[in-house]
DRENDO-1510 file (C-alpha; in Angstrom, 1 decimal, always signed):
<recs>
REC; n; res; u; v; w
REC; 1; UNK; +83.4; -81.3; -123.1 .
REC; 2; UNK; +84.5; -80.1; -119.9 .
REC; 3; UNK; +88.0; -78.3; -119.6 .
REC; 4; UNK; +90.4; -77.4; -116.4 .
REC; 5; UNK; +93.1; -74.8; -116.8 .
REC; 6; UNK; +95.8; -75.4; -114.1 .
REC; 7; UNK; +97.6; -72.1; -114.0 .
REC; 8; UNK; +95.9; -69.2; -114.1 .
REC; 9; UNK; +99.1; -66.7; -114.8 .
REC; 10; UNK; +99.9; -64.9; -118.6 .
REC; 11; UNK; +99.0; -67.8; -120.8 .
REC; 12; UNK; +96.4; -69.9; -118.0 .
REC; 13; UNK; +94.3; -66.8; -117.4 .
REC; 14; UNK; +94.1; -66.1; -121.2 .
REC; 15; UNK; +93.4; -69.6; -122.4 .
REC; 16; UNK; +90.8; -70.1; -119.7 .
REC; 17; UNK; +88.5; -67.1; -120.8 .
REC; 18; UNK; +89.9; -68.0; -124.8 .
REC; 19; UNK; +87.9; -71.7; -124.2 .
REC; 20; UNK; +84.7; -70.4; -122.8 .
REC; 21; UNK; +84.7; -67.7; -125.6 .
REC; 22; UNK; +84.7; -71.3; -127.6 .
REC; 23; UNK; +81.8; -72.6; -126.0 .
REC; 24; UNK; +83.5; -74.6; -123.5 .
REC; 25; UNK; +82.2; -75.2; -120.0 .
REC; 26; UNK; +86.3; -73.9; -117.8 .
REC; 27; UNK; +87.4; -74.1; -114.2 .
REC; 28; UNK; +91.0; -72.7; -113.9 .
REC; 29; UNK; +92.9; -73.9; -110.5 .
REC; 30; UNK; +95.7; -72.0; -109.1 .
REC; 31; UNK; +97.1; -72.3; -105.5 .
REC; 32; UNK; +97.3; -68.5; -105.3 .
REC; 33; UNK; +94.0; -67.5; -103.3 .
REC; 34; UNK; +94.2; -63.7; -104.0 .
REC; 35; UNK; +94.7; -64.5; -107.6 .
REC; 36; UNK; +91.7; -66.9; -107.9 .
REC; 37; UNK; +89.6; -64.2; -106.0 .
REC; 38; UNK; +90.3; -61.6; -108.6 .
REC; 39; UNK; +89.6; -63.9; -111.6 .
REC; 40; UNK; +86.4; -65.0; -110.0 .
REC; 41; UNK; +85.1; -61.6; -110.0 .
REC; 42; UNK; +85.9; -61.6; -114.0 .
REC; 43; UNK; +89.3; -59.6; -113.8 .
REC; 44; UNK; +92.6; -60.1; -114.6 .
REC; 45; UNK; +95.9; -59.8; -112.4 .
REC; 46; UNK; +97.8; -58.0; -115.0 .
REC; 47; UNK; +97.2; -56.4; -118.4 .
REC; 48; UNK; +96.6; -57.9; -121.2 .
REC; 49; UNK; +93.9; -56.3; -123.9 .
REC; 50; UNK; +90.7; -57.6; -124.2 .
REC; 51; UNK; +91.2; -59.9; -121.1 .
REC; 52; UNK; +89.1; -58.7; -118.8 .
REC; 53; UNK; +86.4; -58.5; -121.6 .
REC; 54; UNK; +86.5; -61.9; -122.3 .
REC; 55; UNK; +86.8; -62.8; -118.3 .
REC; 56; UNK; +83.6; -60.4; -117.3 .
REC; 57; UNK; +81.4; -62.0; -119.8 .
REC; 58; UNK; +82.0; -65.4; -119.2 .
REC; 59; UNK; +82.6; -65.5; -115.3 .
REC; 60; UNK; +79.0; -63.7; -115.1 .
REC; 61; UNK; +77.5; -66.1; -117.9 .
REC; 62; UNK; +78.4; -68.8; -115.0 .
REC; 63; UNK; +80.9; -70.7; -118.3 .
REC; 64; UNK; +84.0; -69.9; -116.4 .
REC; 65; UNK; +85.1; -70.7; -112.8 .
REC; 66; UNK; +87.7; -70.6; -110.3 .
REC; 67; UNK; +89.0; -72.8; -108.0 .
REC; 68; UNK; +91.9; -73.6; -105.5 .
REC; 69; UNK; +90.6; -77.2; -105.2 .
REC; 70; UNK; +92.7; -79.8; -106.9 .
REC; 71; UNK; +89.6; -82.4; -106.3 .
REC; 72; UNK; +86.7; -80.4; -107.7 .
REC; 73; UNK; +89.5; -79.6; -111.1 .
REC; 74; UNK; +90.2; -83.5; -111.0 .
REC; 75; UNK; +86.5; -84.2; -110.8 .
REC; 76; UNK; +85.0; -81.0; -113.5 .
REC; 77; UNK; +87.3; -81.6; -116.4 .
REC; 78; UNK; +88.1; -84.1; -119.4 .
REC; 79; UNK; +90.7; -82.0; -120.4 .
REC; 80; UNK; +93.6; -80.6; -118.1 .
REC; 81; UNK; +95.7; -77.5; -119.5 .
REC; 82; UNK; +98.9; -77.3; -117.5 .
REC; 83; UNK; +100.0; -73.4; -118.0 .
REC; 84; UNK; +102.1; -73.3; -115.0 .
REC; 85; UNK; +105.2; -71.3; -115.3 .
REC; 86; UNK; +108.4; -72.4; -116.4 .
REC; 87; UNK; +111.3; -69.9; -114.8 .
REC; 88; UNK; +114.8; -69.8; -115.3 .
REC; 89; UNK; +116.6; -71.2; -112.2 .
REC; 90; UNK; +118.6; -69.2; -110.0 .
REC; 91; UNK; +122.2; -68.8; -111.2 .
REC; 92; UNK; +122.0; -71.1; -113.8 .
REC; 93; UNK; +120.3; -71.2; -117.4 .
REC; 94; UNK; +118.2; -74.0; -117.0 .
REC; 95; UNK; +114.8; -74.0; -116.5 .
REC; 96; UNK; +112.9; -74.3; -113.2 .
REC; 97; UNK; +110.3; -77.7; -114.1 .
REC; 98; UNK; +109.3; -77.2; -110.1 .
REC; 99; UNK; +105.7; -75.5; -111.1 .
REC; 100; UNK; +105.3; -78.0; -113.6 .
REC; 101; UNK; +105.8; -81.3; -112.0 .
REC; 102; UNK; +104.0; -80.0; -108.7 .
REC; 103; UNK; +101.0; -79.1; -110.8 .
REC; 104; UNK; +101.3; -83.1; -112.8 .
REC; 105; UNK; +101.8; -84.7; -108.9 .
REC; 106; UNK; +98.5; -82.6; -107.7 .
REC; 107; UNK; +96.7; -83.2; -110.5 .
REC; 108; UNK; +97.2; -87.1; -110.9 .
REC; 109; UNK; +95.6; -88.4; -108.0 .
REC; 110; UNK; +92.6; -86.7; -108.9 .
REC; 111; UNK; +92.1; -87.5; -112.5 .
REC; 112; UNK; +89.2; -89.6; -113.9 .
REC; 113; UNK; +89.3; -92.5; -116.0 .
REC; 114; UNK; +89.8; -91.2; -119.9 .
REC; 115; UNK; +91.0; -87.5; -118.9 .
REC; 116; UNK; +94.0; -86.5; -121.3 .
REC; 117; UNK; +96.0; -83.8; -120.1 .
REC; 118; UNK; +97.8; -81.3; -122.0 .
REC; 119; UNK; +101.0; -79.3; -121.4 .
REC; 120; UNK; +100.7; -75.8; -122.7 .
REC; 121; UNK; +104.0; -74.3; -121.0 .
REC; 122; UNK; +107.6; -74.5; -122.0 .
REC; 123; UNK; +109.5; -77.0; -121.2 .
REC; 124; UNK; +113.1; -78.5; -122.0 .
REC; 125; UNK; +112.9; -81.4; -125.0 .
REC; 126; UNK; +112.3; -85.2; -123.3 .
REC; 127; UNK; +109.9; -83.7; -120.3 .
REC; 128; UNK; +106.6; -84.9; -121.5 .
REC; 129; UNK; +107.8; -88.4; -122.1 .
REC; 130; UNK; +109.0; -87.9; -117.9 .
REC; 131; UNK; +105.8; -86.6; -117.2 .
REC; 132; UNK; +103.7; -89.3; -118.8 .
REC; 133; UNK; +105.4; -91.3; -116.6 .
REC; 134; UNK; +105.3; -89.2; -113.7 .
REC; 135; UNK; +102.0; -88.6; -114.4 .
REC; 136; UNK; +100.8; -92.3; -114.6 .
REC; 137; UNK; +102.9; -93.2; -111.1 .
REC; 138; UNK; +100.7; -90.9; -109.7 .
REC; 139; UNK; +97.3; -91.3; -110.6 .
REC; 140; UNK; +94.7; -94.2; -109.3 .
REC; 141; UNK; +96.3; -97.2; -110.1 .
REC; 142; UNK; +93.3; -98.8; -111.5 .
REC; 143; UNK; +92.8; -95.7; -114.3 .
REC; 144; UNK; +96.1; -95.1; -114.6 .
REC; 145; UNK; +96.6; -97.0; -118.5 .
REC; 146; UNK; +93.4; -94.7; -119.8 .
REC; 147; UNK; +94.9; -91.5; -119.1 .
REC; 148; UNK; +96.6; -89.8; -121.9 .
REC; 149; UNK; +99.1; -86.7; -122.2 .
REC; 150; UNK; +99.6; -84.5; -125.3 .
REC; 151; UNK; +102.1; -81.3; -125.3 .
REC; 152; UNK; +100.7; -78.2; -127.2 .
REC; 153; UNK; +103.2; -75.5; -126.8 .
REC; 154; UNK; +101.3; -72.2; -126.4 .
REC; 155; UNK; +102.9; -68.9; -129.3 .
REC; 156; UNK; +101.3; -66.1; -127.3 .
REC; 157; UNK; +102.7; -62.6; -127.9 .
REC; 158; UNK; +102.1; -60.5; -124.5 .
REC; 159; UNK; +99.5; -57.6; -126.1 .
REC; 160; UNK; +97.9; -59.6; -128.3 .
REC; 161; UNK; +97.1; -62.9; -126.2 .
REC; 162; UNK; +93.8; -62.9; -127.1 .
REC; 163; UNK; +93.8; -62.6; -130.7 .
REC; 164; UNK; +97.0; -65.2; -130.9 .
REC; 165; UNK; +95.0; -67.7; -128.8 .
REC; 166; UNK; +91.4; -67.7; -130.7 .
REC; 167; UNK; +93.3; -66.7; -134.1 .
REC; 168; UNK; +96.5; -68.6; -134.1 .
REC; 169; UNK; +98.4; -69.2; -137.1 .
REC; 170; UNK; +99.3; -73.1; -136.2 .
REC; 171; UNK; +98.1; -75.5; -133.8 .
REC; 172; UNK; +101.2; -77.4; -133.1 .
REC; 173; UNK; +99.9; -81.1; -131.0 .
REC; 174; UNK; +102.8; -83.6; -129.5 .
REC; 175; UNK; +101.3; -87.0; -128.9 .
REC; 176; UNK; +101.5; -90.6; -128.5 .
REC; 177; UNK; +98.0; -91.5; -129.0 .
REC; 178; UNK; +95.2; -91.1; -131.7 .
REC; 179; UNK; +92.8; -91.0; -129.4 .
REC; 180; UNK; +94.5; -87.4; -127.7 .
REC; 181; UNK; +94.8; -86.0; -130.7 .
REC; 182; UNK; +91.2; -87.0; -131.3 .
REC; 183; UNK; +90.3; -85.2; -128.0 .
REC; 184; UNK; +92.1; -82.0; -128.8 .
REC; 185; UNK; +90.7; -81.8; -132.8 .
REC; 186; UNK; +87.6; -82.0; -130.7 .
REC; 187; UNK; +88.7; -79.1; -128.9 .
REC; 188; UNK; +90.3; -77.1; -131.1 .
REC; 189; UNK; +87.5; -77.5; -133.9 .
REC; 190; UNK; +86.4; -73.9; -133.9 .
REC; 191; UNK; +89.7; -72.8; -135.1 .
REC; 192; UNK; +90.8; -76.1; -137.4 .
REC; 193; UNK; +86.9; -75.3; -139.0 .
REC; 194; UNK; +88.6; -71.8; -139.3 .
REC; 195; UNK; +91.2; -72.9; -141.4 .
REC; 196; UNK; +93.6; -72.8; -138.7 .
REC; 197; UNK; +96.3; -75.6; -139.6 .
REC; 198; UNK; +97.6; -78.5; -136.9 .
REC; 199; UNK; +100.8; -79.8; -137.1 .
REC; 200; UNK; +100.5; -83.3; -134.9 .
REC; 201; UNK; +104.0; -84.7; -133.9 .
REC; 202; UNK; +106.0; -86.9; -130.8 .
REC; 203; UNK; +106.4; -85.0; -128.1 .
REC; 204; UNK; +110.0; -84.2; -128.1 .
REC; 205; UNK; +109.6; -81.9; -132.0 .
REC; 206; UNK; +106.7; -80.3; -130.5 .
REC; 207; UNK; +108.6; -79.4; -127.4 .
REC; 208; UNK; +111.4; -78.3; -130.0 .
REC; 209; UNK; +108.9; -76.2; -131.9 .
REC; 210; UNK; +108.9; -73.3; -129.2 .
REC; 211; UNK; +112.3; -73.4; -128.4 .
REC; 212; UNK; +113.6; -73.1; -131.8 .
REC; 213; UNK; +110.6; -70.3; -132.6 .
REC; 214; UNK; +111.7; -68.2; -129.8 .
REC; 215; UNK; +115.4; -68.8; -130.8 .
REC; 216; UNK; +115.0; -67.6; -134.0 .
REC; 217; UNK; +113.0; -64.9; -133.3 .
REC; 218; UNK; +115.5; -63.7; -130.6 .
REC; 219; UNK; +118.5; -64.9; -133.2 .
REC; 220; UNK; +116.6; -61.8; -135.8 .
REC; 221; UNK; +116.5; -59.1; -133.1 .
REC; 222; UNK; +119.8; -59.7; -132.1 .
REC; 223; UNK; +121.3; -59.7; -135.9 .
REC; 224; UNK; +119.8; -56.3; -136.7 .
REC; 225; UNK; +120.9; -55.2; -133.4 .
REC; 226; UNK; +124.6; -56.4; -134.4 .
REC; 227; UNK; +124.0; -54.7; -137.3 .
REC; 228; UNK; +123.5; -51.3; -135.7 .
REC; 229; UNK; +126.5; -51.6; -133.6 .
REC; 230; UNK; +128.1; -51.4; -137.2 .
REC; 231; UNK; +126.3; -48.8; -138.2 .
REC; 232; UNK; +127.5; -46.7; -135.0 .
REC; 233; UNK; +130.9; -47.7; -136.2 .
REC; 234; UNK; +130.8; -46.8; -139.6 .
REC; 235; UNK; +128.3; -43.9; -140.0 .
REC; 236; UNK; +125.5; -45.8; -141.6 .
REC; 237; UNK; +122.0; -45.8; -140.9 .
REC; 238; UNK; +120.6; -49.0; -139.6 .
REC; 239; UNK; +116.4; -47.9; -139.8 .
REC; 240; UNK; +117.4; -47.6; -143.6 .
REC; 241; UNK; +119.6; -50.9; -143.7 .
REC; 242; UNK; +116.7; -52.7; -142.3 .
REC; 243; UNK; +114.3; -51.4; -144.5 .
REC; 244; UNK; +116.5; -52.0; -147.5 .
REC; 245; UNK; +117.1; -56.2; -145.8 .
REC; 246; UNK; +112.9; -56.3; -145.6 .
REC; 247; UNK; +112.4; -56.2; -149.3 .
REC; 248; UNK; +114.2; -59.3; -149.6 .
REC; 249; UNK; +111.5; -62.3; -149.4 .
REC; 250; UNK; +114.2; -64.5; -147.6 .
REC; 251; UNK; +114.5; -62.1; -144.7 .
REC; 252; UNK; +111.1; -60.4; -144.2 .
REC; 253; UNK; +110.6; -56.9; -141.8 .
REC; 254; UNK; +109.3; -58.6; -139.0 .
REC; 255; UNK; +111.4; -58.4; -136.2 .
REC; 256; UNK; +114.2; -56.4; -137.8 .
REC; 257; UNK; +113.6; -52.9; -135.7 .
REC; 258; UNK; +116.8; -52.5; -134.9 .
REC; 259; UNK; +116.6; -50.7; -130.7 .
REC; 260; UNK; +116.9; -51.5; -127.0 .
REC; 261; UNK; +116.9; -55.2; -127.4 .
REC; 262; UNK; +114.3; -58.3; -126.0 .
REC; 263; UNK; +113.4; -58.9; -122.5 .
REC; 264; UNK; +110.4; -59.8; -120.8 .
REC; 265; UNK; +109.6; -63.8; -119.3 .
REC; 266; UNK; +110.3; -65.5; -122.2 .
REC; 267; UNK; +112.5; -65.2; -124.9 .
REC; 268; UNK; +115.5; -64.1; -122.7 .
REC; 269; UNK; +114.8; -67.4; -120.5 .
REC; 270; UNK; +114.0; -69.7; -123.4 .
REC; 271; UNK; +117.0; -69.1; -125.1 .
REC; 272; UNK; +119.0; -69.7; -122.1 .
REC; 273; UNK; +117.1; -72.6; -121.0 .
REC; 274; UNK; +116.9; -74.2; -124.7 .
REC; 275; UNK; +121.5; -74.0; -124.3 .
REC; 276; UNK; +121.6; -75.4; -121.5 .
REC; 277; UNK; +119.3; -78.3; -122.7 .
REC; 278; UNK; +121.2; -79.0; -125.5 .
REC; 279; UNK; +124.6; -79.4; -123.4 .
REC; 280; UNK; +122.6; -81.6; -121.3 .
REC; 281; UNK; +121.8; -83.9; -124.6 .
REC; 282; UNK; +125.6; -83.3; -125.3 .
REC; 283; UNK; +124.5; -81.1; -128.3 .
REC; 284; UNK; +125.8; -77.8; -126.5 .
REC; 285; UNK; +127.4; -77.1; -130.0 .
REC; 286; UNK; +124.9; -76.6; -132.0 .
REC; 287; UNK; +123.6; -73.6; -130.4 .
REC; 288; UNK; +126.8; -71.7; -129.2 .
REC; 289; UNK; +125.7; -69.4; -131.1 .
REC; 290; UNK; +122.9; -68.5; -129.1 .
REC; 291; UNK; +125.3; -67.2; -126.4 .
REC; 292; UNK; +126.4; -64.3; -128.6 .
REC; 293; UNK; +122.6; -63.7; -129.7 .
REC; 294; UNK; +121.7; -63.4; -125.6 .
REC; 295; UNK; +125.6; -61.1; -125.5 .
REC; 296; UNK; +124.2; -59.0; -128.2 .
REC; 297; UNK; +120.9; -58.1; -126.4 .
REC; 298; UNK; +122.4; -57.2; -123.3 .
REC; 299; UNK; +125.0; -54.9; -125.2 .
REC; 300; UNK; +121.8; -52.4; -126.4 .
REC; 301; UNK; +121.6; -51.7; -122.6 .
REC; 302; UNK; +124.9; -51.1; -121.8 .
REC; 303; UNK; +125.0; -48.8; -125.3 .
REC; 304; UNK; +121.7; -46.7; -124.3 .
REC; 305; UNK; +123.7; -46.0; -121.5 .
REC; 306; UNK; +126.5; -45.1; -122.5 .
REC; 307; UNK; +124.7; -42.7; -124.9 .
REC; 308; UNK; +123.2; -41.0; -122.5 .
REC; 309; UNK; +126.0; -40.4; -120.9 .
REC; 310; UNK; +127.9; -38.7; -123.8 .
REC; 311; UNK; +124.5; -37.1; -124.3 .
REC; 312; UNK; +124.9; -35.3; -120.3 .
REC; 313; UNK; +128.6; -35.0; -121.0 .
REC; 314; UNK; +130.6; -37.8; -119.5 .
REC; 315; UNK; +128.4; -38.1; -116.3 .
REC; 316; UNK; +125.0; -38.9; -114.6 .
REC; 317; UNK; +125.6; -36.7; -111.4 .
REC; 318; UNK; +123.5; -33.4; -110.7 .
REC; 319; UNK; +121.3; -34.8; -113.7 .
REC; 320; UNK; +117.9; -35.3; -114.6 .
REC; 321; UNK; +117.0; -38.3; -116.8 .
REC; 322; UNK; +113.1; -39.0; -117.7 .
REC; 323; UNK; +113.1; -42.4; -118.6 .
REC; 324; UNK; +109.6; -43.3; -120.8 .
REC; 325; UNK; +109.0; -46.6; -120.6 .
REC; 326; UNK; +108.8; -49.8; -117.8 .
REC; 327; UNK; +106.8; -52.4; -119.4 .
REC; 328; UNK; +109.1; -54.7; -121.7 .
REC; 329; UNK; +107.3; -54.3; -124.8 .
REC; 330; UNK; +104.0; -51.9; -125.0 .
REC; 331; UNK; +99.9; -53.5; -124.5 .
REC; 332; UNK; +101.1; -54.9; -121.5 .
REC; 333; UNK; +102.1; -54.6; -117.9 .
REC; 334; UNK; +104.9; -56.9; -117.5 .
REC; 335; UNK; +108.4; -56.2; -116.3 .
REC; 336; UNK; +110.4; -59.1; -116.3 .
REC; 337; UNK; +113.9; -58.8; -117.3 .
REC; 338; UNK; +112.8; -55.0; -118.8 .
REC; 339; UNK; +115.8; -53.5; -120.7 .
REC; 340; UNK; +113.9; -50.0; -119.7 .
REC; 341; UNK; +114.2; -50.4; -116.4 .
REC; 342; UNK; +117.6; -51.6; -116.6 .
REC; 343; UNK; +118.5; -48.9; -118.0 .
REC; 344; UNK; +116.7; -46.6; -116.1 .
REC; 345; UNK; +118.8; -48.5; -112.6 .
REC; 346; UNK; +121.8; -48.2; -114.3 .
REC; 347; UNK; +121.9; -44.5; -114.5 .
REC; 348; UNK; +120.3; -44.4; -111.3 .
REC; 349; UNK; +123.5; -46.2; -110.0 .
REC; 350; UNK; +125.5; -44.1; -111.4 .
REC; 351; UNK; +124.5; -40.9; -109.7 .
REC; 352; UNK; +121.6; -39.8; -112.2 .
REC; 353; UNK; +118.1; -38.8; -111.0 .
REC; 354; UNK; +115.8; -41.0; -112.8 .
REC; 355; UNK; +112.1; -40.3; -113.2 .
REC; 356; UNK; +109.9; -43.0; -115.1 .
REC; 357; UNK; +106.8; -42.9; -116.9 .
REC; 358; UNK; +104.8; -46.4; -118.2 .
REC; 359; UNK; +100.8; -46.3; -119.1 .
REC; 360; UNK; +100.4; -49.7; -117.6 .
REC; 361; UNK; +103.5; -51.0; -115.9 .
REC; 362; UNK; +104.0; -48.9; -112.8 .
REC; 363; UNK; +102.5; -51.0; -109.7 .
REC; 364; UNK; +104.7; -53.0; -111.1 .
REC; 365; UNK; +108.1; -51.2; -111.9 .
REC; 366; UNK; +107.5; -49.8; -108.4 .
REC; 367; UNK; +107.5; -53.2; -106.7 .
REC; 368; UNK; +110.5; -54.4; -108.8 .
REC; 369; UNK; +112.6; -51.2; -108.7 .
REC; 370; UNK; +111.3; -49.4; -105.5 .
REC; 371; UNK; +114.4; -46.9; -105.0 .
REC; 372; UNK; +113.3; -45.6; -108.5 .
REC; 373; UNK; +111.3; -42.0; -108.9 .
REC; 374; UNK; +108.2; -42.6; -110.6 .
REC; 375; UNK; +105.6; -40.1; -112.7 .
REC; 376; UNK; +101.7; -40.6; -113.1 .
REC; 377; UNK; +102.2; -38.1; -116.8 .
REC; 378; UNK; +105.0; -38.6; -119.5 .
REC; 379; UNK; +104.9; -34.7; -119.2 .
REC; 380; UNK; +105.7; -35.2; -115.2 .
REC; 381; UNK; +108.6; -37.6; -115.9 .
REC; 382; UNK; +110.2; -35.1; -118.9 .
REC; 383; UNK; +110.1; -31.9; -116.6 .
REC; 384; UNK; +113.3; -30.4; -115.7 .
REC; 385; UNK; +114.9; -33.7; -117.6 .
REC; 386; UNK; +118.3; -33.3; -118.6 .
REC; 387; UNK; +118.0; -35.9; -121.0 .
REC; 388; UNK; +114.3; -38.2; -122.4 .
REC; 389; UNK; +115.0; -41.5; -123.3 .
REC; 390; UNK; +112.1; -43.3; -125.0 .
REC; 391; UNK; +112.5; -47.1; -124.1 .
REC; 392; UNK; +109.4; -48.8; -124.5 .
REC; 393; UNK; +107.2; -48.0; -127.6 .
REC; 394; UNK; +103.9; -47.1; -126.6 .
REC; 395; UNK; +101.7; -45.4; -128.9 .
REC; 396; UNK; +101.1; -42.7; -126.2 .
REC; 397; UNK; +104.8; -41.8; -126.8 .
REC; 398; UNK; +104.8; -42.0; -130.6 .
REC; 399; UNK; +102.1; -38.8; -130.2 .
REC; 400; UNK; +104.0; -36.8; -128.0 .
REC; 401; UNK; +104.4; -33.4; -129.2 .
REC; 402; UNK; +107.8; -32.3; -129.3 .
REC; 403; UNK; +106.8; -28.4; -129.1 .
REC; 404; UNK; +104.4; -28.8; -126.4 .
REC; 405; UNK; +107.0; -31.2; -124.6 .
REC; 406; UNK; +110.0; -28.7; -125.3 .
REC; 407; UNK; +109.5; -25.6; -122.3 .
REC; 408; UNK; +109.2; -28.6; -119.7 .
REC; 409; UNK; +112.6; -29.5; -120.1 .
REC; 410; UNK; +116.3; -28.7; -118.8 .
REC; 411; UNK; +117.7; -29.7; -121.9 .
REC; 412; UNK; +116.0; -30.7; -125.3 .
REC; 413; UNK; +117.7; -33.8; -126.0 .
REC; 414; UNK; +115.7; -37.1; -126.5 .
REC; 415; UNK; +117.5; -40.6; -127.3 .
REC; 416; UNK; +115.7; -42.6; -129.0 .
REC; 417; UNK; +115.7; -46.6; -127.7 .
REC; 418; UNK; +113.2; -47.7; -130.3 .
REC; 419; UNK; +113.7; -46.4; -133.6 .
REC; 420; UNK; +110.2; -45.5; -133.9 .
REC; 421; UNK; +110.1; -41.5; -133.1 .
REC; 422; UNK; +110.6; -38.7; -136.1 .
REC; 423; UNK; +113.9; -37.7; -136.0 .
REC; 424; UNK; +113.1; -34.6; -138.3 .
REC; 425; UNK; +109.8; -33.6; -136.2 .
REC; 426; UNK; +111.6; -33.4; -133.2 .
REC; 427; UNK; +114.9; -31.7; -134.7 .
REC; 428; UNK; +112.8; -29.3; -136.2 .
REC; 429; UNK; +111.6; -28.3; -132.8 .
REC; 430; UNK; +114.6; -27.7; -131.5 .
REC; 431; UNK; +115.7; -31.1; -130.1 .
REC; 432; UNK; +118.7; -32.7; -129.8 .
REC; 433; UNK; +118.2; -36.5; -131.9 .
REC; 434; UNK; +120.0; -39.5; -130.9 .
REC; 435; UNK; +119.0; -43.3; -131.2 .
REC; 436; UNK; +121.0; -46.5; -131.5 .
REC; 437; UNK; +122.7; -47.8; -134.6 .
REC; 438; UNK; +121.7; -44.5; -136.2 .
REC; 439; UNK; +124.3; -40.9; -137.4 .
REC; 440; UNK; +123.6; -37.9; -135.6 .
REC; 441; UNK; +122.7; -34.6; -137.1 .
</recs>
């Protein structure tokens, strides 16, 4: 079986190399040329680990290709991934279907008799059944009724792509047809063989499956979050709260680090696209509450920096602030909707001199935030520093040394966006400890 990936961003790039590690015979398309050169010679065009691995190996094995031709993808492949992005529109929630629906009216016209494509990215419930239709207007009228469309919502985490895609923990398959699900058991039989389960449903649940993960996910972050605001208030400890909440089988640890808040492509945009479906389907009730969960996440941003502030003394100007951190979570490059370099603009803004440090994510925090300072060390970024914030948890900051980082400094204070530093290793060497939802010394 021959497979097309069209989209060759985040998710197309990893699922492309993911399905020649599975023996497939790929050819991603994308309409970028720069990006398609830089796949072709087997690396990525941002971070992810074990990418480029994966890429190198099976671009020079000849498995995977790469192509700008919609012809040559319409002829190659039996199966069609769409992973085209899926952003949110300009001044409104909603989501931008543009990339999508270009890719299905490329695509069409060029499609075989028997080829079933497949929708990987996220879309608002009810646009695969528009889609199908779209899809059939547009292909050769005399193939048109033997073409088939499945939705199989991808659940990558940015960091761990790679493992999420060849290890997933479900398989989740919207369809109208036995004979697509057929096709993608066929494709996915590495991982069902695996023990991986499939959950097969219409199109509009598995459409709803993403949405309502990535709304419960962000629904958690936000509820410990609300919980540290609490905490702040009353003196409490929220790292201990949430620890005492995780033994409870009901409620789970995972994603109760209480800290800066989500951002990156996703949830932020998912959430806000997922309300403004529902209003659409006259169902804006049910999630209402979603508005205070996306509230709450901003807040942490607005709280780190009013910390710091108190931290300096009422004011940013004449100060030095070493911000560590750009990427919106750590393993990757990405710095979409960041809350560390919102942070690190606000304070800028307000008269601070920022400095910033990330192990993966400059190029890009430089082309987002240009007016920003920028370090190539964490040690660079902290000299002379008023005030270190720690806003993306790397590893790399985890093993800083506060004694060794200490006679670099203006001032040895450190604020802790993360909840994930040792508040008595770095008091004991003579640092001042602050971090959200938690009591000072």
């Amino acid at each position: 079986m021959r497979i097309t990936v069209i989209g060759t961003g985040y998710l197309g790039a990893t699922h492309a190399a993911c399905m020649a590690e599975l023996g497939y015979e790929v050819l991603g398309l994308d309409i970028v040329p720069e990006k398609i050169a830089t796949l072709s010679q087997g690396r990525s065009p941002m971070y992810e680990p074990g990418l480029d691995e994966l890429l190198q190996k099976h671009v020079v094995s000849g498995r995977l290709r790469f192509t700008t031709d919609w012809a040559e993808a319409g002829a190659f492949g039996e199966v069609h991934f769409v992973c085209t992005n899926t952003p949110q529109r300009k001044g409104e929630f909603a989501c931008d279907m543009s990339y999508v629906e270009a890719a299905f009216d490329s695509l069409a016209p060029h499609l075989r008799e028997g080829a079933v494509v497949v929708g990987k990215s996220t879309v608002p419930v009810g646009s695969a059944a528009r889609l199908a239709e779209r899809m059939a207007s547009g292909a050769p009228a005399d193939i048109a009724d033997t073409i088939e469309l499945a939705w199989n919502p991808e659940f990558l985490r940015e960091g761990y792509a790679v493992q999420d895609t060849l290890h997933p923990d479900r398989l989740v398959v919207g369809t109208r047809s036995p004979r697509a699900e057929a096709v993608l058991r066929e494709v996915y039989a590495p991982l069902l063989e695996a023990g991986v389960p499939m959950v097969v449903t219409d199109f509009a649940t598995s459409e709803l499956v993403k949405a309502a993960a990535n709304s419960f996910l962000a629904t958690k972050i936000s509820f410990i979050n609300a919980m540290a605001e609490v905490c702040e208030a009353s003196g409490a400890d929220v790292v201990q709260l949430a620890g005492a909440l995780a033994y409870d089988e009901r409620i789970g640890g995972k994603f109760l680090n209480s800290g800066l808040g989500f951002g990156g492509g996703c949830l932020p945009k998912d959430i806000r696209a997922f309300m403004a479906r529902a209003g659409e389907l006259g169902a804006d009730q049910a999630l209402t509450f979603l508005r205070e969960v996306d509230s709450i996440n901003m807040r942490r941003r607005s709280r780190m920096v009013e910390l710091a502030r108190e931290q300096l003394g009422g004011g940013f100007l004449g100060q030095r602030i070493a911000v560590l951190g750009a990427a919106f979570k750590p393993n990757s490059d990405d710095v979409r909707d960041s809350p560390a370099l919102n942070v690190a603009a606000q304070i800028q803004l307000q008269g601070g001199q920022v400095t910033v440090y990330d192990p993966k994510a400059m190029d890009n925090a430089r082309k987002l935030f240009p007016g920003l300072s920028f370090a190539p060390t964490a040690h660079e970024a902290a000299t002379g520093a008023h005030v270190v914030l720690h806003l993306t948890e790397w590893q790399e900051f985890r093993d800083l040394d506060p004694a060794e980082l200490g006679p670099l400094v203006a001032e040895r204070r450190i604020l802790d966006g993360r909840n994930v530093l040792d508040p008595h290793k770095w008091r004991s060497a003579g640092w001042t400890y602050r971090a959200l939802g938690r009591p000072g010394e």
